[in-house]
CHARMM-style PDB file with segment names, atoms N, HN, CA, C and O in Angstrom:
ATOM      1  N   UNK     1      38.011 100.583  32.364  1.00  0.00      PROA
ATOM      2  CA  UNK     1      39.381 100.990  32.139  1.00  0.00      PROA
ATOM      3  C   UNK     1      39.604 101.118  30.630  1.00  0.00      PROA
ATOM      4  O   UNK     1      39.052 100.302  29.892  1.00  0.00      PROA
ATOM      5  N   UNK     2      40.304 101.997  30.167  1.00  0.00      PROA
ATOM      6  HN  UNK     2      40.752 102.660  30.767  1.00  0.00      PROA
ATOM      7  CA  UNK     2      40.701 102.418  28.857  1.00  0.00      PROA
ATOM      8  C   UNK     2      42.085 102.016  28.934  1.00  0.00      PROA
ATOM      9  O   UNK     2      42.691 101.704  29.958  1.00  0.00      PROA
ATOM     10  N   UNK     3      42.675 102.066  27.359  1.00  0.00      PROA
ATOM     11  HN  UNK     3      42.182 102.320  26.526  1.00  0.00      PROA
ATOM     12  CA  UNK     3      44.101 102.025  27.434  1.00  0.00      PROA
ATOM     13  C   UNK     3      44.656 103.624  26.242  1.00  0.00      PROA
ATOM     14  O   UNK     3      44.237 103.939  25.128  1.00  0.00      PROA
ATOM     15  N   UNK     4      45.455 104.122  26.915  1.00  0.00      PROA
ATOM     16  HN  UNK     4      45.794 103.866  27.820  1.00  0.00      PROA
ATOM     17  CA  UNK     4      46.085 105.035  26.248  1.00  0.00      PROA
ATOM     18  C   UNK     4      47.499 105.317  25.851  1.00  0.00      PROA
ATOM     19  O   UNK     4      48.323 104.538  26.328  1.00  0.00      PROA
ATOM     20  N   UNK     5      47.901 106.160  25.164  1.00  0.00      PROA
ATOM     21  HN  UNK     5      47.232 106.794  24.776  1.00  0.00      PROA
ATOM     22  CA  UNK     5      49.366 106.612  24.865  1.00  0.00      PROA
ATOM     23  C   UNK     5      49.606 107.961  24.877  1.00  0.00      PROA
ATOM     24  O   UNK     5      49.168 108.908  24.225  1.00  0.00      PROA
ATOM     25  N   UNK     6      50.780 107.775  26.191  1.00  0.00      PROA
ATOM     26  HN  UNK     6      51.136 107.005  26.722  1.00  0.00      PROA
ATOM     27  CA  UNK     6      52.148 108.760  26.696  1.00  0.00      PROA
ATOM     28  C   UNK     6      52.208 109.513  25.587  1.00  0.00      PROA
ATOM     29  O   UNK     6      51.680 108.930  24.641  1.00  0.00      PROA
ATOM     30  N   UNK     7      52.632 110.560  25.321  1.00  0.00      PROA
ATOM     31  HN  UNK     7      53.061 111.034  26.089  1.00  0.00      PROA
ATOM     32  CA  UNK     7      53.833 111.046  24.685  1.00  0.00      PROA
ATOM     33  C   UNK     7      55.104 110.541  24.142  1.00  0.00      PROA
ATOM     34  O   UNK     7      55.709 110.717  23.084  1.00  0.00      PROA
ATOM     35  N   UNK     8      55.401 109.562  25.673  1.00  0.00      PROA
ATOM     36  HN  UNK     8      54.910 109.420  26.532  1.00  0.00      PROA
ATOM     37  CA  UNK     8      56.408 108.894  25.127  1.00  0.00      PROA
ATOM     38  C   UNK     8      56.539 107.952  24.335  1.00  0.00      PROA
ATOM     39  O   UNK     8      57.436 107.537  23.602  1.00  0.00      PROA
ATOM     40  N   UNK     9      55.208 107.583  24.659  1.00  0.00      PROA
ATOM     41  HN  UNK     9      54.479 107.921  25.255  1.00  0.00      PROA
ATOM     42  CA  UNK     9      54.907 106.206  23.824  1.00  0.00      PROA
ATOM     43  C   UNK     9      54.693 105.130  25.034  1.00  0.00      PROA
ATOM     44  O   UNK     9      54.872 103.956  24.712  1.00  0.00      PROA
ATOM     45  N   UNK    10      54.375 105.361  26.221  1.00  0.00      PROA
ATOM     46  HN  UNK    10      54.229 106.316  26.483  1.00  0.00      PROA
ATOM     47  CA  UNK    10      54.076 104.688  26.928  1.00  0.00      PROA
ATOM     48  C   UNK    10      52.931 104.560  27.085  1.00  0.00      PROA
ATOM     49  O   UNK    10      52.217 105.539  27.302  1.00  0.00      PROA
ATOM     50  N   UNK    11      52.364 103.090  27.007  1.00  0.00      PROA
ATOM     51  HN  UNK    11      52.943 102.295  26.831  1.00  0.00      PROA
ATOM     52  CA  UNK    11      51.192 102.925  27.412  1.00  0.00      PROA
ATOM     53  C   UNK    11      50.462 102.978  28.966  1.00  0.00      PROA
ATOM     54  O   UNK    11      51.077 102.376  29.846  1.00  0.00      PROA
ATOM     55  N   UNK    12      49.761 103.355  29.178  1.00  0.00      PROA
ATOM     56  HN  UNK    12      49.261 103.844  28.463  1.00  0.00      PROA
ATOM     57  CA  UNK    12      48.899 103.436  30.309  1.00  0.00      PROA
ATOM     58  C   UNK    12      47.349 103.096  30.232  1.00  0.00      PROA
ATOM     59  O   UNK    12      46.497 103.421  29.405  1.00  0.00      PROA
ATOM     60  N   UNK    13      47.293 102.444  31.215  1.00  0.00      PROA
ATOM     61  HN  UNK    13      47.985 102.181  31.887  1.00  0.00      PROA
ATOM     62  CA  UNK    13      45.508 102.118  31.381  1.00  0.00      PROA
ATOM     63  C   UNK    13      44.873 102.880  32.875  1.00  0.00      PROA
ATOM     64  O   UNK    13      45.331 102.768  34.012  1.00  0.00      PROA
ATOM     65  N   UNK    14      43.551 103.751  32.368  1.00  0.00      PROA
ATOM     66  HN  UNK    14      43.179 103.841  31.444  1.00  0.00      PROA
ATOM     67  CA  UNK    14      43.261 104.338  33.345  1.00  0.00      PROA
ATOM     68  C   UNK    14      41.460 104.347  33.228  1.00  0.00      PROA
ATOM     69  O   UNK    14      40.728 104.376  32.239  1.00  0.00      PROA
ATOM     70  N   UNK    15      41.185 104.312  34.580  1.00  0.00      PROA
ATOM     71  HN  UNK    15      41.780 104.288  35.383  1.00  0.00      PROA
ATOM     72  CA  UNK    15      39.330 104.249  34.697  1.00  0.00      PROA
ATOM     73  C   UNK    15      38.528 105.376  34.039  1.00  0.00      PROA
ATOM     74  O   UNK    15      38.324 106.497  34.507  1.00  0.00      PROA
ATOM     75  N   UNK    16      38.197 104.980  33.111  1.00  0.00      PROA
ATOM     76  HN  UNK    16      38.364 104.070  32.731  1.00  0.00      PROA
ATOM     77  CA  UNK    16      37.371 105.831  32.380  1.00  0.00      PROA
ATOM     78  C   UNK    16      36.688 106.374  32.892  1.00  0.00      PROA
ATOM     79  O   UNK    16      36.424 107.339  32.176  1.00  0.00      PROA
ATOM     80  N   UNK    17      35.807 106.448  34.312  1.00  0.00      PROA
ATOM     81  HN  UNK    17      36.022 105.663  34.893  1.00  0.00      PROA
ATOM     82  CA  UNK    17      34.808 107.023  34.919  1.00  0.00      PROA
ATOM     83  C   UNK    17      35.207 107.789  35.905  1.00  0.00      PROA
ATOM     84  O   UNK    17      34.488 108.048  36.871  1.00  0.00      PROA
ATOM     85  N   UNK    18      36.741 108.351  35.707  1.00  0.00      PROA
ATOM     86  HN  UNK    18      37.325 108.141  34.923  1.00  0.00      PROA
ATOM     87  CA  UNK    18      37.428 109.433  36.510  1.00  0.00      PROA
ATOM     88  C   UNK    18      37.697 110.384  35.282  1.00  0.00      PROA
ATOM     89  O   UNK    18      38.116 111.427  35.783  1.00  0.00      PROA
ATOM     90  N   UNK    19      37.661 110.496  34.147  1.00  0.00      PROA
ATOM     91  HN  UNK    19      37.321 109.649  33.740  1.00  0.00      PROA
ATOM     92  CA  UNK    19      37.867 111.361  32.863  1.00  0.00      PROA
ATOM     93  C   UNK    19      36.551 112.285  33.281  1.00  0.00      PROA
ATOM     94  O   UNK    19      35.464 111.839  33.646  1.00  0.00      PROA
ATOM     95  N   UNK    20      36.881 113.545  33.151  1.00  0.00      PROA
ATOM     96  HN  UNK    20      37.765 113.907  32.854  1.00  0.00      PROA
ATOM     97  CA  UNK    20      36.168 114.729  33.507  1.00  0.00      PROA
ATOM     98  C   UNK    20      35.728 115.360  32.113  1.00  0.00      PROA
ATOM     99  O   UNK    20      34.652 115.273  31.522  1.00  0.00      PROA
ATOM    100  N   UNK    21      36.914 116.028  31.775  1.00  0.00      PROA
ATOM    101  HN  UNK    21      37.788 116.099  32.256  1.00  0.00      PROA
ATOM    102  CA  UNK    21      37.059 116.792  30.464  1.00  0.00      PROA
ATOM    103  C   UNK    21      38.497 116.025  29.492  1.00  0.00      PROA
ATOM    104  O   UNK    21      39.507 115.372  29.753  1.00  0.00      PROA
ATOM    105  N   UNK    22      37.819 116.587  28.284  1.00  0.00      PROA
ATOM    106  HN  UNK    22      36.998 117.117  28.072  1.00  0.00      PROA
ATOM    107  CA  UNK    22      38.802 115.685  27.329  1.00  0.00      PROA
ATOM    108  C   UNK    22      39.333 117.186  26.555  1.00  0.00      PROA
ATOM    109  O   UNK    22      38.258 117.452  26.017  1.00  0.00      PROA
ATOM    110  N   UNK    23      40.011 118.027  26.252  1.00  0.00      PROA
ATOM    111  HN  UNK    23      40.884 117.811  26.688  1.00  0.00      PROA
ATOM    112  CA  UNK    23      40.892 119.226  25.818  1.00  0.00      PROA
ATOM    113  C   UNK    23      41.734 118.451  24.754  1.00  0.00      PROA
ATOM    114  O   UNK    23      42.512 117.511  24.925  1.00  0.00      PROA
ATOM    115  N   UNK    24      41.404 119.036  23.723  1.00  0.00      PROA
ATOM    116  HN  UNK    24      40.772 119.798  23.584  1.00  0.00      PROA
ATOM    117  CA  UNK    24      42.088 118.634  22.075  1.00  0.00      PROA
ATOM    118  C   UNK    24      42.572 120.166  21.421  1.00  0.00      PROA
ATOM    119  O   UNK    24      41.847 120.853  20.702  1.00  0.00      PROA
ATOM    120  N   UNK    25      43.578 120.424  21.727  1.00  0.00      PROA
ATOM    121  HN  UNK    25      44.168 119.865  22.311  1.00  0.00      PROA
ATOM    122  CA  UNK    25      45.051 121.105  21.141  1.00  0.00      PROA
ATOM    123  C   UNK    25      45.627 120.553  20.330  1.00  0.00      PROA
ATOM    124  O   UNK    25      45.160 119.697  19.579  1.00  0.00      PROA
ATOM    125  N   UNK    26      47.364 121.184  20.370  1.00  0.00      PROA
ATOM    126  HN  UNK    26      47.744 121.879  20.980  1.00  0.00      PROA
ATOM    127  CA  UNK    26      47.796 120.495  19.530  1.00  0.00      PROA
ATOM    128  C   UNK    26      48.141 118.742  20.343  1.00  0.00      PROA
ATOM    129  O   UNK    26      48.626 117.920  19.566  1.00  0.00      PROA
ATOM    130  N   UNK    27      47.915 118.317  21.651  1.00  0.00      PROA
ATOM    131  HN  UNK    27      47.522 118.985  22.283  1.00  0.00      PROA
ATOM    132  CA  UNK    27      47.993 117.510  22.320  1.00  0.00      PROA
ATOM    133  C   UNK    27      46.406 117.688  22.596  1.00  0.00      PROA
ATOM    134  O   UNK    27      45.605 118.564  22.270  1.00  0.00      PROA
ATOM    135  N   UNK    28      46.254 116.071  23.591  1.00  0.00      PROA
ATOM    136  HN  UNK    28      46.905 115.360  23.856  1.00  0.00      PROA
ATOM    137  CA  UNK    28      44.863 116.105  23.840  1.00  0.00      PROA
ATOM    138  C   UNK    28      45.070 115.294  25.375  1.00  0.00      PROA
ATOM    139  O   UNK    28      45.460 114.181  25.728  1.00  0.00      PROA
ATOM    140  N   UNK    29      44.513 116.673  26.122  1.00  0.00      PROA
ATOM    141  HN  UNK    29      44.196 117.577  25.835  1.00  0.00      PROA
ATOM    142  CA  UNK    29      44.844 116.011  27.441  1.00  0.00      PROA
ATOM    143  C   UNK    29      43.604 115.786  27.967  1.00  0.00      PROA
ATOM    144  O   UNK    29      42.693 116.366  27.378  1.00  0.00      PROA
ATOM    145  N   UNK    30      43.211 114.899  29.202  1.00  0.00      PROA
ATOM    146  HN  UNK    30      43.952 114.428  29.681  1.00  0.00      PROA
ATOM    147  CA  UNK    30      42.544 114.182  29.713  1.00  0.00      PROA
ATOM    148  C   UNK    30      42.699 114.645  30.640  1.00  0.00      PROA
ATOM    149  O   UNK    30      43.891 114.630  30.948  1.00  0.00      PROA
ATOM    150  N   UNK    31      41.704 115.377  31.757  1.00  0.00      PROA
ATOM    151  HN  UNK    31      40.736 115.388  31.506  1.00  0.00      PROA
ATOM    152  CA  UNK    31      41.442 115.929  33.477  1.00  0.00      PROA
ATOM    153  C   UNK    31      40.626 115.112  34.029  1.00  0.00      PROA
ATOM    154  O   UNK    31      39.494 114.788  33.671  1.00  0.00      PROA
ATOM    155  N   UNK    32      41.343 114.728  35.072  1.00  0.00      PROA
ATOM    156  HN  UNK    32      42.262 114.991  35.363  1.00  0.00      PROA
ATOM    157  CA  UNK    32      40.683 113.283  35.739  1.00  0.00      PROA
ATOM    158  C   UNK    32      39.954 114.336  37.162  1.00  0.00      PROA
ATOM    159  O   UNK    32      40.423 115.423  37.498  1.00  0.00      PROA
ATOM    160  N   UNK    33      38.722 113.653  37.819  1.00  0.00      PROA
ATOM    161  HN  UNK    33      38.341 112.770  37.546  1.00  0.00      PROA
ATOM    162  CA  UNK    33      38.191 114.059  38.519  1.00  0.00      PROA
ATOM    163  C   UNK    33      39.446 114.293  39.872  1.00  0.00      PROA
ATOM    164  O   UNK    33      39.301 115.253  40.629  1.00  0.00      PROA
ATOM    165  N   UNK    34      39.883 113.937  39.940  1.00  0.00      PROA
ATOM    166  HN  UNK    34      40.001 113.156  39.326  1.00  0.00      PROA
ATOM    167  CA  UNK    34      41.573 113.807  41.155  1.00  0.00      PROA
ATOM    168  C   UNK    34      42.329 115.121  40.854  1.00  0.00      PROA
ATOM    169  O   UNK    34      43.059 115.631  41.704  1.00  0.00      PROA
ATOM    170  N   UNK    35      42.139 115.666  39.614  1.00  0.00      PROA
ATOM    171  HN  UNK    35      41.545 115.252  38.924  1.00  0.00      PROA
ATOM    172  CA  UNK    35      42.850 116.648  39.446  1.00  0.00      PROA
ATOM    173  C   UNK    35      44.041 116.803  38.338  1.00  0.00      PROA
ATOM    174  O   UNK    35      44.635 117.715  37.762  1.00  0.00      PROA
ATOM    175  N   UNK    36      44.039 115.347  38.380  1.00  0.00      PROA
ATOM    176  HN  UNK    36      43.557 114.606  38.847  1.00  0.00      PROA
ATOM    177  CA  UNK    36      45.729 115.502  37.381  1.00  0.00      PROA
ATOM    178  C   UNK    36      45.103 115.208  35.768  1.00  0.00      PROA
ATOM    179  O   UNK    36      44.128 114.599  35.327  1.00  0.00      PROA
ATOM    180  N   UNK    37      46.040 115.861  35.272  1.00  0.00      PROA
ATOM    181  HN  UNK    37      46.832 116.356  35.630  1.00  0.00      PROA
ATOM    182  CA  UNK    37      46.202 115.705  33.915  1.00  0.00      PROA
ATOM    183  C   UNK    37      46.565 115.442  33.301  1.00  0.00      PROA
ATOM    184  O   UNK    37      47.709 115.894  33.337  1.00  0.00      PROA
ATOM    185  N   UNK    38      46.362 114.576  32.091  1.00  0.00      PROA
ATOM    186  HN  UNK    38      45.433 114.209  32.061  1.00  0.00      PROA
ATOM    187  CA  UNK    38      47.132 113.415  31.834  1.00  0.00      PROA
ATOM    188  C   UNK    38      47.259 113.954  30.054  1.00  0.00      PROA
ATOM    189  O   UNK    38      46.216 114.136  29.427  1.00  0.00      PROA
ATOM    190  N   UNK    39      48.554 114.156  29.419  1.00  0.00      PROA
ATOM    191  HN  UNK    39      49.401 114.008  29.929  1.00  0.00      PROA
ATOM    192  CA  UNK    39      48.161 114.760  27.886  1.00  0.00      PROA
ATOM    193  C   UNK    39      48.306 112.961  27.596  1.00  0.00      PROA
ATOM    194  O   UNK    39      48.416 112.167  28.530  1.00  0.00      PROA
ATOM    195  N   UNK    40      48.282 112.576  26.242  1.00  0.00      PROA
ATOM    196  HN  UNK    40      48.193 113.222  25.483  1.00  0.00      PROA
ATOM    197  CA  UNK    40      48.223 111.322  25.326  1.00  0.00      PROA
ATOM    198  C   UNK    40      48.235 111.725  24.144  1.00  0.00      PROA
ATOM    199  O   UNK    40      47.961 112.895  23.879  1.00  0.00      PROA
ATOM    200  N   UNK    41      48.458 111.101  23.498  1.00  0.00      PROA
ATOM    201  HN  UNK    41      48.680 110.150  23.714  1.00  0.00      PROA
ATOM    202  CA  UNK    41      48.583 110.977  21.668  1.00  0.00      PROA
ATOM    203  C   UNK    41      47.225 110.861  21.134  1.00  0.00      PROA
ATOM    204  O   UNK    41      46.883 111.585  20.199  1.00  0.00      PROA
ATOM    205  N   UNK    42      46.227 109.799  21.779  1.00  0.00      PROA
ATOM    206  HN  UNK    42      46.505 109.210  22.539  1.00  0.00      PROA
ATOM    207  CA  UNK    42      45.016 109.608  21.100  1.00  0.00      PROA
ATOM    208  C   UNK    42      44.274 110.985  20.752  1.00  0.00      PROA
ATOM    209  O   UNK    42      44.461 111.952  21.490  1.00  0.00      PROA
ATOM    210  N   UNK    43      43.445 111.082  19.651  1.00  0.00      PROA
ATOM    211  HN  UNK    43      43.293 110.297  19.052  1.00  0.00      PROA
ATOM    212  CA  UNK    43      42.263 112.225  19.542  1.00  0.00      PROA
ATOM    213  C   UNK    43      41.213 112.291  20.682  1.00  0.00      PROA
ATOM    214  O   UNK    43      40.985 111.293  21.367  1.00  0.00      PROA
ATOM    215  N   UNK    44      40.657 113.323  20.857  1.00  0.00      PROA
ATOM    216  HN  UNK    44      40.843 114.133  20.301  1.00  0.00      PROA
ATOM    217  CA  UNK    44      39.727 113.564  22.073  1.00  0.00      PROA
ATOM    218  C   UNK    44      38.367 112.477  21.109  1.00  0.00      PROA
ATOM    219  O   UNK    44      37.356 112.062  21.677  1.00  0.00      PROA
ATOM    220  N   UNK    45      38.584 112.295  20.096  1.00  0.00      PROA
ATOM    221  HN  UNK    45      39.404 112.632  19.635  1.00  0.00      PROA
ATOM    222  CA  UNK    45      37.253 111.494  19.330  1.00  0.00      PROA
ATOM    223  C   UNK    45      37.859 110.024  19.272  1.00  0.00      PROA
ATOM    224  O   UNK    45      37.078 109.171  18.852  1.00  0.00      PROA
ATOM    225  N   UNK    46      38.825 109.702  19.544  1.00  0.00      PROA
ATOM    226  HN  UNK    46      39.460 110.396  19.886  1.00  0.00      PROA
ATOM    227  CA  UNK    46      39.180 107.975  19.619  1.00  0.00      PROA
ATOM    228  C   UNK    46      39.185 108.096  21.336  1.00  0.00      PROA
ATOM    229  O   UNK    46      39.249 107.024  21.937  1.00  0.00      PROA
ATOM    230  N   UNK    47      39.136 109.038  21.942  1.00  0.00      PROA
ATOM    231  HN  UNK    47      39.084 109.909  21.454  1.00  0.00      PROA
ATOM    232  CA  UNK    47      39.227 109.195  23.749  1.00  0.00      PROA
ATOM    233  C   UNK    47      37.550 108.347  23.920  1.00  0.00      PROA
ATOM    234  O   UNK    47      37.254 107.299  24.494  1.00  0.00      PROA
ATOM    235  N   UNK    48      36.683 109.364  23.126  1.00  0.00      PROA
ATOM    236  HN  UNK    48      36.923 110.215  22.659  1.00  0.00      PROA
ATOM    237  CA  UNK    48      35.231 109.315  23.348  1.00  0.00      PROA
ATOM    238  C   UNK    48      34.620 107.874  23.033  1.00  0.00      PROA
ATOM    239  O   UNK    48      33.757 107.281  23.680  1.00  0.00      PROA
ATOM    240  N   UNK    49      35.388 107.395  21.696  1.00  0.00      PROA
ATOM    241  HN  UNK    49      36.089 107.876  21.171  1.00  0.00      PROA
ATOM    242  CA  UNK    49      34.872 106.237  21.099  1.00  0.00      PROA
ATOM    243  C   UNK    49      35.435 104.964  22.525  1.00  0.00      PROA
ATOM    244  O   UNK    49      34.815 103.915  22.698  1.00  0.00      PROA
ATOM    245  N   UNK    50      36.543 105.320  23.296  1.00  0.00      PROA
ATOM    246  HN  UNK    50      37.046 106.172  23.155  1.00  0.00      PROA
ATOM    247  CA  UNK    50      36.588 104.154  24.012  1.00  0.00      PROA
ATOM    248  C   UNK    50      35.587 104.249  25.358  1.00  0.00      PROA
ATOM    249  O   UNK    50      34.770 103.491  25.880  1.00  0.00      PROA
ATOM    250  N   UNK    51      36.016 105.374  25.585  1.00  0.00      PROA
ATOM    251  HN  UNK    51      36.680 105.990  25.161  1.00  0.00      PROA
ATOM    252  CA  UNK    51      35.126 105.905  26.903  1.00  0.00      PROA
ATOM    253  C   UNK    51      33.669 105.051  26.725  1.00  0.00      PROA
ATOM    254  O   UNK    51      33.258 104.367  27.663  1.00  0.00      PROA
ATOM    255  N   UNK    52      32.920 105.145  25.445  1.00  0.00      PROA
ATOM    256  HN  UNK    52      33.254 105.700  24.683  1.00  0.00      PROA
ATOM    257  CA  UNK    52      31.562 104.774  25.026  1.00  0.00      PROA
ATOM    258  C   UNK    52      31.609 103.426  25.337  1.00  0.00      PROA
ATOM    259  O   UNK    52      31.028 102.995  26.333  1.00  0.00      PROA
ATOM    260  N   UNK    53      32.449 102.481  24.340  1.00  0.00      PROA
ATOM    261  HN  UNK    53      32.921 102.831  23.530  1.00  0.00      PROA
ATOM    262  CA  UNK    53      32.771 101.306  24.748  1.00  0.00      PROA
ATOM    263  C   UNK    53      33.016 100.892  25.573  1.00  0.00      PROA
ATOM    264  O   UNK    53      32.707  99.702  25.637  1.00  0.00      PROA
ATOM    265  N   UNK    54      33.612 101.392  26.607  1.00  0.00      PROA
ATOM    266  HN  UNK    54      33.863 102.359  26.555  1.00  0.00      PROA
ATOM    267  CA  UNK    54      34.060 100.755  28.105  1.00  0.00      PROA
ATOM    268  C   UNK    54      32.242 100.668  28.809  1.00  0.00      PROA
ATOM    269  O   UNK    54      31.661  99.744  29.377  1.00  0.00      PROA
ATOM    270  N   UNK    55      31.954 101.553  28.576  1.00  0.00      PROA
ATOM    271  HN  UNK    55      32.426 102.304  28.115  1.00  0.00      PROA
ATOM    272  CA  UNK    55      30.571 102.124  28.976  1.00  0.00      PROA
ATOM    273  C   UNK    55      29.378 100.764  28.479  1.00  0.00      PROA
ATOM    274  O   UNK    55      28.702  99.967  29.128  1.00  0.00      PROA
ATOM    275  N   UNK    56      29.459 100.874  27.859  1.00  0.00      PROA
ATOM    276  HN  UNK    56      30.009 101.522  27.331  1.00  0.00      PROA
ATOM    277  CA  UNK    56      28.661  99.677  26.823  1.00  0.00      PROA
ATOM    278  C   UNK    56      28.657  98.193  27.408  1.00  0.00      PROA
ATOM    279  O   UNK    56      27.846  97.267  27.419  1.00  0.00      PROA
ATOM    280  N   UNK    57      30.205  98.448  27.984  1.00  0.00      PROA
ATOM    281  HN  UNK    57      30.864  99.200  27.975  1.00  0.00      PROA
ATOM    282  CA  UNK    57      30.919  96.894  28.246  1.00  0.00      PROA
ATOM    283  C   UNK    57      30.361  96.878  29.316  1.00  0.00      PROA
ATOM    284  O   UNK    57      29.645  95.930  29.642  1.00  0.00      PROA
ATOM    285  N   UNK    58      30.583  97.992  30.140  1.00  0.00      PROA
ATOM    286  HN  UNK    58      31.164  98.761  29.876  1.00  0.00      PROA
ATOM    287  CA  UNK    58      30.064  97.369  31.865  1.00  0.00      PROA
ATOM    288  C   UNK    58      28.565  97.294  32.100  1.00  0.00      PROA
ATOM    289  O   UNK    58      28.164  96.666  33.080  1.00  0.00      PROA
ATOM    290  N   UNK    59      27.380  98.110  30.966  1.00  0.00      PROA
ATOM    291  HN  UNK    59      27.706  98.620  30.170  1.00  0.00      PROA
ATOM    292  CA  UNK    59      26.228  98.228  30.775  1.00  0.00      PROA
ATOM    293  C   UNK    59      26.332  96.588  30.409  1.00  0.00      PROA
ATOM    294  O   UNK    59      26.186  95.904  31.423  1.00  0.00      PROA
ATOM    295  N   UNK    60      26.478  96.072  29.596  1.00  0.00      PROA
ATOM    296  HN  UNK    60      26.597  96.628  28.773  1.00  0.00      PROA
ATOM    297  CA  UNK    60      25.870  95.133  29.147  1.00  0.00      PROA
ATOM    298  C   UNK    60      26.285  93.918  30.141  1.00  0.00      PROA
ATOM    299  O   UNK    60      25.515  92.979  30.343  1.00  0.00      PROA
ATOM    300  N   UNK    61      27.727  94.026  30.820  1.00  0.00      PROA
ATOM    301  HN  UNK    61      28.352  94.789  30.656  1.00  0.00      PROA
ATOM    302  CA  UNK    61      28.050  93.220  31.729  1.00  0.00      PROA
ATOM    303  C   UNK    61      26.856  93.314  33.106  1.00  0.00      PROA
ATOM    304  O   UNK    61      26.529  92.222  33.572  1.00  0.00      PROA
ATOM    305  N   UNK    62      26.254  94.521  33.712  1.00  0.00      PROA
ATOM    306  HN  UNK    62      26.520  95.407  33.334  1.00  0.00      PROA
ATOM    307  CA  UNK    62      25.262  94.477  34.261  1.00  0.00      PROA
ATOM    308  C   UNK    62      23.890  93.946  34.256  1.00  0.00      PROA
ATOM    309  O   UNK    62      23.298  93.365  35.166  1.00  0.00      PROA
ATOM    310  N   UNK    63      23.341  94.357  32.638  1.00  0.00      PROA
ATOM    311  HN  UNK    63      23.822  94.829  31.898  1.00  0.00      PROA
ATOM    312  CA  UNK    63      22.133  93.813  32.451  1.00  0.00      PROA
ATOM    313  C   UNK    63      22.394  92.105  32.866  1.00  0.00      PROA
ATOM    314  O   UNK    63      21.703  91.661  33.784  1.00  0.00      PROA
ATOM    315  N   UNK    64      23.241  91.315  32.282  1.00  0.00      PROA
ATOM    316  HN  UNK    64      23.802  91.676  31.537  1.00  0.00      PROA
ATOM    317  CA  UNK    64      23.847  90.127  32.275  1.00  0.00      PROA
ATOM    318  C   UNK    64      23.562  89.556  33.512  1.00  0.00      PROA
ATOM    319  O   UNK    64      22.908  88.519  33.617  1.00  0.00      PROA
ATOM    320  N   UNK    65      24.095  90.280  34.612  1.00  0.00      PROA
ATOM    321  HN  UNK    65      24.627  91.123  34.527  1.00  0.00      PROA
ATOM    322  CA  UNK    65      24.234  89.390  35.749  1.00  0.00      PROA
ATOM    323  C   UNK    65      23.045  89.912  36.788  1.00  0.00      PROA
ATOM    324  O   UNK    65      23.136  89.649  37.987  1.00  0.00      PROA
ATOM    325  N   UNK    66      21.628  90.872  36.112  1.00  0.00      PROA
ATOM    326  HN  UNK    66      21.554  91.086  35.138  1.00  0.00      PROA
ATOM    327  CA  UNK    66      20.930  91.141  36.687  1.00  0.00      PROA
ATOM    328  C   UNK    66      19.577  90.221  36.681  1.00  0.00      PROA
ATOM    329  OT1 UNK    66      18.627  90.514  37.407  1.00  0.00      PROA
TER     330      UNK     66
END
């Protein structure tokens, strides 16, 4: 799970391993495998840097308990 920001300024947390495509305009929206699209404030390159990290986290949480 990642955490992001609304437009409005609302925060939301959503599963990183439903992020499809990341689209950087003047907004940077997020297409989840479900279909919906989600715009946010973050850069598609602070999107990637968490995406990696979440990634990292559950990799290393695996090796761990293997």
């Amino acid at each position: 799970m990642i955490r992001v920001t609304l437009l409005n300024n609302a925060e939301m947390i959503i599963n990183a391993e439903l992020i499809e495509t990341v689209e950087s305009s003047n907004d940077t929206i997020l297409t989840l495998s479900t279909g919906r699209k989600i715009v946010v404030k973050e850069t598609a390159g602070e999107i990637a840097q968490r995406v990696m990290e979440y990634q990292a986290a559950v990799h290393r949480e695996t090796c761990r308990t293997t």
